[in-house]
C-alpha positions in Angstrom: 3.7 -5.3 13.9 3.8 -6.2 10.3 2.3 -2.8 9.3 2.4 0.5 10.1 -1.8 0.5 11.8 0.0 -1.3 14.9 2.4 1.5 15.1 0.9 3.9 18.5 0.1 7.7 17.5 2.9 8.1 20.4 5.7 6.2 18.5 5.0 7.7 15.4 5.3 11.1 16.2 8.4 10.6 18.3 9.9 9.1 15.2 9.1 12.8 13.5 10.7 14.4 16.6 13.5 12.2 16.8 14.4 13.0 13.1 14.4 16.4 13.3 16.0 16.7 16.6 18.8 14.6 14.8 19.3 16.8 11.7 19.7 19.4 14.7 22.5 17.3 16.3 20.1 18.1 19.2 20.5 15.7 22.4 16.9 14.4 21.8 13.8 14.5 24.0 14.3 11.7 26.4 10.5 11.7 27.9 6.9 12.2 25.7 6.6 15.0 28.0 10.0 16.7 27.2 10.2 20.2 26.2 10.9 20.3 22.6 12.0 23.7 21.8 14.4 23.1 25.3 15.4 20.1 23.2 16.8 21.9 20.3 14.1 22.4 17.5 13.4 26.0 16.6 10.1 27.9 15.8 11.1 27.0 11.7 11.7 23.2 13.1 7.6 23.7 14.8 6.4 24.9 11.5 8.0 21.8 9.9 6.4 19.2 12.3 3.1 21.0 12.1 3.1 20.1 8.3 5.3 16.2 9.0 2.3 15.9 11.7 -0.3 16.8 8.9 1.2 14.7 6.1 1.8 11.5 8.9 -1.9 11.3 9.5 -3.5 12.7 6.7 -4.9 15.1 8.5 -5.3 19.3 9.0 -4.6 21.0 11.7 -6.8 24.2 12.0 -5.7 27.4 12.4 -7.0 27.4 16.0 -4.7 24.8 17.0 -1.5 25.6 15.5 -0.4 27.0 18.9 3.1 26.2 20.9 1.5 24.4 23.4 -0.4 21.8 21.2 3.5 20.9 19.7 5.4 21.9 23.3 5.3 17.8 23.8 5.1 14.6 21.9 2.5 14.3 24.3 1.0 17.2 23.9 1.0 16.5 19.6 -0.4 13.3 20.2 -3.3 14.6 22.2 -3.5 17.1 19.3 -4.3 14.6 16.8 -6.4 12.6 19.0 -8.8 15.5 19.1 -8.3 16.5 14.7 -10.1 13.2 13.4 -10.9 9.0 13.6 -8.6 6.9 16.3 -5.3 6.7 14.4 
């Protein structure tokens, strides 16, 4: 994995979670499926992954799907930006 187009959609998106869940002091979601607002982040925390999300792959999320179950999940994001644009 010498650069970062080996890196899964799945692995980059935890590493967003994982830093903000940090700055938190929050215990972290252990699972892709875990909770994250149960994990610690806040609705301002949501916002701020919607636009890390957007700036990590270049894309933009419309209106339509900037809802609390498309970013409940690092599953649920990834599925999110599978859907927005070409196979990351």
């Amino acid at each position: 994995m010498a650069d970062g187009s080996m890196v899964s959609n799945k692995s980059r998106i935890a590493g967003i979670v994982t830093a903000m869940l940090e700055r938190r002091k929050g215990p972290g979601a252990r699972a892709s499926g875990a909770d994250l607002l149960e994990s610690g982040l806040t609705s301002l925390d949501m916002v701020n992954l919607m636009l890390s999300v957007e700036a990590e792959f270049d894309i933009e999320i419309p209106q339509t799907d900037m809802t609390p179950d498309n970013f409940r999940s690092i599953v649920a994001i990834e599925r999110l930006v599978g859907s927005l644009g070409p196979a990351y």
